[in-house]
C-alpha positions in Angstrom: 87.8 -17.8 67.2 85.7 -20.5 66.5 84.2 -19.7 63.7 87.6 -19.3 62.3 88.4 -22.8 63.7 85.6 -24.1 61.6 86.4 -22.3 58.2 90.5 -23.7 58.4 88.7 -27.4 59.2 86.1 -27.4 56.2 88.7 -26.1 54.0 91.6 -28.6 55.6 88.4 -31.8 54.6 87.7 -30.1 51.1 91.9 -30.3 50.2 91.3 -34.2 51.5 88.1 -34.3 49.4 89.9 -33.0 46.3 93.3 -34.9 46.8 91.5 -38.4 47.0 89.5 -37.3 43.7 92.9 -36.3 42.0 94.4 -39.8 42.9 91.7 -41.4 41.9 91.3 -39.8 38.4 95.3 -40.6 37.9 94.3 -44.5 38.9 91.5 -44.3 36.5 93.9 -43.8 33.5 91.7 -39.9 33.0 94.0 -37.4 31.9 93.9 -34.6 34.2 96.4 -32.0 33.6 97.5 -33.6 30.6 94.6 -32.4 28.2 94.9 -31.0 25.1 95.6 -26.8 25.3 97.8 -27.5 28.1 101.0 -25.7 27.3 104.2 -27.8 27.8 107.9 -26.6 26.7 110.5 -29.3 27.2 114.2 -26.9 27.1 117.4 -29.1 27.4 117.6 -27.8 31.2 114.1 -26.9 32.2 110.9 -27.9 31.6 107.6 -25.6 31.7 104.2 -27.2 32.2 101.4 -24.5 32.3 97.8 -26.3 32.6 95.7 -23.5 31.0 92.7 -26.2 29.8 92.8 -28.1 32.8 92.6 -24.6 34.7 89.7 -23.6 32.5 87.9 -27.5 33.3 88.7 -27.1 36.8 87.2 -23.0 37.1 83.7 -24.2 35.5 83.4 -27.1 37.7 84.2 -25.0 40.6 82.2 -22.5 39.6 79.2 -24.8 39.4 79.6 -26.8 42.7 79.3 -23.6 44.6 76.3 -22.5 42.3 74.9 -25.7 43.2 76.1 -24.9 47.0 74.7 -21.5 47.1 72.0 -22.3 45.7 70.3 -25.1 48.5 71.1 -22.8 50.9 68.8 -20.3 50.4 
C-alpha cells in the first residue's frame, strides 16, 4: 500500500508542477493551446476547440523528459 501511496503523491506534485508551468506560460503572453494547427469551429450555439498541435508539442516534450528520466536512472 505504500508504494501505491507514493505513485498517487508523485503524480498529485507532477499535476502541481505542470499547472504552475501552464499559468506561468499564460502570464508570459506564450501561446499555449492557441498555436497554429489547432482546430477551432465557432457554431452560433457551440464552440469546438480541439488542440491537435499543441497535443503534438506537448507528446514530444513528454516524450523526451521521461527519455531524459529513464535514462539517469540506469
Amino acid at each position: 500500500m505504500t508504494e501505491i501511496g507514493k505513485i498517487v503523491i508523485g503524480i498529485g506534485l507532477l499535476l502541481v508542477v505542470i499547472g504552475v508551468v501552464l499559468l506561468l506560460l499564460g502570464r508570459a503572453n506564450i501561446p499555449v493551446g492557441s498555436l497554429p494547427g489547432d482546430i477551432v469551429v465557432r457554431r452560433k450555439n457551440f464552440t469546438f476547440y480541439f488542440p491537435l498541435m499543441t497535443s503534438i508539442i506537448l507528446s514530444i516534450v513528454l516524450t523526451l523528459v521521461l527519455y531524459l528520466v529513464a535514462r539517469l536512472r540506469h
